[in-house]
NUSE-495292 format. One record per residue (C-alpha): residue in one letter; x, y, z. Coordinates in steps of 0.02 Angstrom, whole numbers, padded with zeros to 5 digits, always signed. Layout:
# NUSE-495292
ATOM   residuo        X        Y        Z
ATOM         A        X        Y        Z
...
This chain:
# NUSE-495292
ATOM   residuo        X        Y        Z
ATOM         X   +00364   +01225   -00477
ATOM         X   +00547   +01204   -00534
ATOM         X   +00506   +01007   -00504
ATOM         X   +00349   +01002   -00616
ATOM         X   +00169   +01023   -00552
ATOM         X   +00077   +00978   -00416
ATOM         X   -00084   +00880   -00422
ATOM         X   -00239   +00883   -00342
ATOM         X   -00356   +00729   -00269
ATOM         X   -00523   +00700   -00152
ATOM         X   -00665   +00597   -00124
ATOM         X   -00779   +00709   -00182
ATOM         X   -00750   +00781   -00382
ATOM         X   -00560   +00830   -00374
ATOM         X   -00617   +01015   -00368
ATOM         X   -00602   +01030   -00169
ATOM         X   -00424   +01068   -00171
ATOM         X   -00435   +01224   -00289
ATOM         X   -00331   +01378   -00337
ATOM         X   -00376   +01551   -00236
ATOM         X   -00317   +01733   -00280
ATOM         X   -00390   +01877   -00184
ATOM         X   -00516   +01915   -00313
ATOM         X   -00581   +01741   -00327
ATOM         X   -00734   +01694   -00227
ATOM         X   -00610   +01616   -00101
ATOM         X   -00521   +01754   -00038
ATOM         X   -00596   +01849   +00058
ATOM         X   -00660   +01664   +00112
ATOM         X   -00852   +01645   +00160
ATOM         X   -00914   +01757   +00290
ATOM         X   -00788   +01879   +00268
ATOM         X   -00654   +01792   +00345
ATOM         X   -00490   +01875   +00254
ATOM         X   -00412   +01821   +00111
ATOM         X   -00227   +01704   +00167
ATOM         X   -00095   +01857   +00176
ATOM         X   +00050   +01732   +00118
ATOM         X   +00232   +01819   +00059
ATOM         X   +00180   +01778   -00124
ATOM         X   -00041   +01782   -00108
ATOM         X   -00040   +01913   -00267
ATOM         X   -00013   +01754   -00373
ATOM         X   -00134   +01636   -00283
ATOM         X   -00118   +01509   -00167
ATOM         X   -00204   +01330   -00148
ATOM         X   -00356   +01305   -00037
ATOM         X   -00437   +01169   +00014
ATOM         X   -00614   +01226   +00038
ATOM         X   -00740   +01089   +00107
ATOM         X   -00850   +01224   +00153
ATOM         X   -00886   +01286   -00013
ATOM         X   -00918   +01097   -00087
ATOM         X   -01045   +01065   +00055
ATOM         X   -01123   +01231   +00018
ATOM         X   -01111   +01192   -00187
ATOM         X   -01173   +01016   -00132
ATOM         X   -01338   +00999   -00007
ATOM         X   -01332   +00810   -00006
ATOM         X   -01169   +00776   +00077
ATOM         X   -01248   +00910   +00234
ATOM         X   -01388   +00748   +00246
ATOM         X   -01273   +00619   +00230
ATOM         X   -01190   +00586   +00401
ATOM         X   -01062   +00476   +00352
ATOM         X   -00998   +00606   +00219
ATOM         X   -00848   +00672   +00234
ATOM         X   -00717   +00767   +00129
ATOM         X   -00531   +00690   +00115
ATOM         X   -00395   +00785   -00011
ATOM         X   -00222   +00784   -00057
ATOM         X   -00118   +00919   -00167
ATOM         X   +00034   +00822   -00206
ATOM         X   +00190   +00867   -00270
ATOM         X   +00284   +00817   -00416
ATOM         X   +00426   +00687   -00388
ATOM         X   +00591   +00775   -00286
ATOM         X   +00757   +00697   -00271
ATOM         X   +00830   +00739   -00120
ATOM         X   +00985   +00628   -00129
ATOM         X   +01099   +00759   -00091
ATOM         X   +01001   +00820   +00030
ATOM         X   +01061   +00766   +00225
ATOM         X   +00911   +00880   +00308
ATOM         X   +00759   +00922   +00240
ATOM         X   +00639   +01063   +00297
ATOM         X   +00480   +01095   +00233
ATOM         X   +00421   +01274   +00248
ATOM         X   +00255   +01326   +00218
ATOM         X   +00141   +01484   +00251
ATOM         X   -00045   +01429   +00296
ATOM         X   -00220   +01486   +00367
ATOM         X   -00359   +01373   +00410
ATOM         X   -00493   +01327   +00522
ATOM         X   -00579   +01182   +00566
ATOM         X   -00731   +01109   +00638
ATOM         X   -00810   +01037   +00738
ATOM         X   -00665   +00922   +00843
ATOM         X   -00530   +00991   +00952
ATOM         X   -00399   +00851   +00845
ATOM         X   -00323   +00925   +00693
ATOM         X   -00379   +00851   +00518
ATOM         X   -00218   +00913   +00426
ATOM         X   -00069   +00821   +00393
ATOM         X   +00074   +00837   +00276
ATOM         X   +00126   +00661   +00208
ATOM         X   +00282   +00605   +00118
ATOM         X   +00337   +00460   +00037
ATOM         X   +00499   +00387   -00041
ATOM         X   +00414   +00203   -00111
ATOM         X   +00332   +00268   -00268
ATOM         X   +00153   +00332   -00160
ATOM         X   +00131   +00155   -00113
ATOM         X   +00157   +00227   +00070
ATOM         X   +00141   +00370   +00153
ATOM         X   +00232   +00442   +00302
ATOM         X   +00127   +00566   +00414
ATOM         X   +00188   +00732   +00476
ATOM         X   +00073   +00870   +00599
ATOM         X   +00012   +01004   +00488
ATOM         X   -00043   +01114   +00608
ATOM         X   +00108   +01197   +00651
ATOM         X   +00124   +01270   +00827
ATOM         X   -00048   +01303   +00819
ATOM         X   -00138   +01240   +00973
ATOM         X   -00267   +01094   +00900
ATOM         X   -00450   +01173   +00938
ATOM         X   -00605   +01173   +00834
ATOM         X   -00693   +01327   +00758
ATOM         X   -00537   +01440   +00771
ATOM         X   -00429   +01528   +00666
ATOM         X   -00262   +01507   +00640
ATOM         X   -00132   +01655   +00623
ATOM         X   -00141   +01718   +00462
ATOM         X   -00019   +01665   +00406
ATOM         X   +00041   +01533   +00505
ATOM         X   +00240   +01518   +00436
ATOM         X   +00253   +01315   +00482
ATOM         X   +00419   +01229   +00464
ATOM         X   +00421   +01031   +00458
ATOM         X   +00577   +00929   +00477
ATOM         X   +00555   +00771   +00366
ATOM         X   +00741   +00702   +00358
ATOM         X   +00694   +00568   +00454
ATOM         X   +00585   +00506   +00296
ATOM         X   +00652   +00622   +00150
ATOM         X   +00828   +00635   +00170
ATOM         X   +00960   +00540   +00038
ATOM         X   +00815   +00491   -00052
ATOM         X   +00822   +00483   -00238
ATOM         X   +00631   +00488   -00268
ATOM         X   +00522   +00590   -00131
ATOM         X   +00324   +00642   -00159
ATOM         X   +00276   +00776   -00022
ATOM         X   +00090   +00791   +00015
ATOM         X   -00028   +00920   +00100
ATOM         X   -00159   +00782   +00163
ATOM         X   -00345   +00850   +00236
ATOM         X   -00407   +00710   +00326
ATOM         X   -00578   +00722   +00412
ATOM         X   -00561   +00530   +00478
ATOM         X   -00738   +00484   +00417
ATOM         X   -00775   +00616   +00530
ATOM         X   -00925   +00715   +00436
ATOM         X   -00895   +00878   +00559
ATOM         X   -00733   +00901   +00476
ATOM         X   -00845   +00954   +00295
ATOM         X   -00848   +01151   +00369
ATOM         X   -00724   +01286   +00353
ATOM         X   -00537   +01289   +00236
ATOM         X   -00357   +01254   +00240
ATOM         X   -00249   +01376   +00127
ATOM         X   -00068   +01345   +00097
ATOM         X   +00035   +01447   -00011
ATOM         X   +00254   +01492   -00030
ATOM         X   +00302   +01299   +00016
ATOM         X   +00500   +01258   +00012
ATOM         X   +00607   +01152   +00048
ATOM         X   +00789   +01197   +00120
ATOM         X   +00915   +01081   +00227
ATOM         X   +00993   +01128   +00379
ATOM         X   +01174   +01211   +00369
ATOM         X   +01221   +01092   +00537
């Protein structure tokens, strides 16, 4: 990005969180599901992909207190100026196996010492083992956290909760920006 780049973490061997392009093995995604059909997906998008580490990696399936936990986090922001801040993003995911929603998008303004949690879902209605639009266009107000801050870290959090059903299925998010309200 114009701000430097974005990182990627998880519990597992930092290669959950991964980049996808419609001829990589992750779009179309495992059993044909379609590739995310973001504004910009001819240049790739990020997925985070729990499904395929599982599938790469028998031994977390027999472990029942595995579970998969990532963050792709962005590179320091100052938003100073900024009185409103919107996060737009374009995503498609799908979850399993609890009707609560294991996404969240995360910010903080202390350094990363602490994080402020945000919905991820968008509008979508929080089930398990259903798709999401594709794309889901998602706009998050974080002023309440972000704005007239100097030094802001914005993060796209999968959190399964220690919950090991949570290990199935992918989050992509692609075209994420940040704009302030004109009001």
């Amino acid at each position: 990005t114009a701000f430097g780049a974005w990182t990627v973490a998880d519990n597992a061997d930092n290669t959950i969180w991964h980049l996808a392009t419609t001829t990589s093995p992750d779009g179309p995604i495992a059993g044909g599901i379609e590739a995310l059909a973001s504004q910009t997906a001819g240049n790739g998008w990020m997925i985070f992909d729990p499904d395929q580490y599982v599938g790469d990696n028998p031994s977390w399936v027999s472990n029942q207190s595995a579970f998969t936990t990532g963050y792709l986090t962005s590179p320091e922001i100052n938003m100073s100026s900024l009185q409103s801040v919107l996060l737009s993003y374009e995503q498609y995911f799908a979850y399993c196996c609890f009707s609560f929603s294991p996404l969240t998008v995360e910010v903080s303004v202390d350094g990363q010492l602490s994080w402020e949690s945000f919905p991820g879902h968008g509008d979508f209605f929080e089930t398990a083992n259903t798709l999401s639009l594709n794309p889901l266009n998602t706009v998050l107000d974080i002023s309440c956290v972000a704005a007239g801050q100097p030094s802001v870290y914005i993060r796209f959090a999968y959190n399964a909760g220690e919950q090991a059903g949570f290990n199935y299925y992918f989050w992509g998010v692609d075209d994420v920006s940040i704009t302030t309200n004109s009001v």
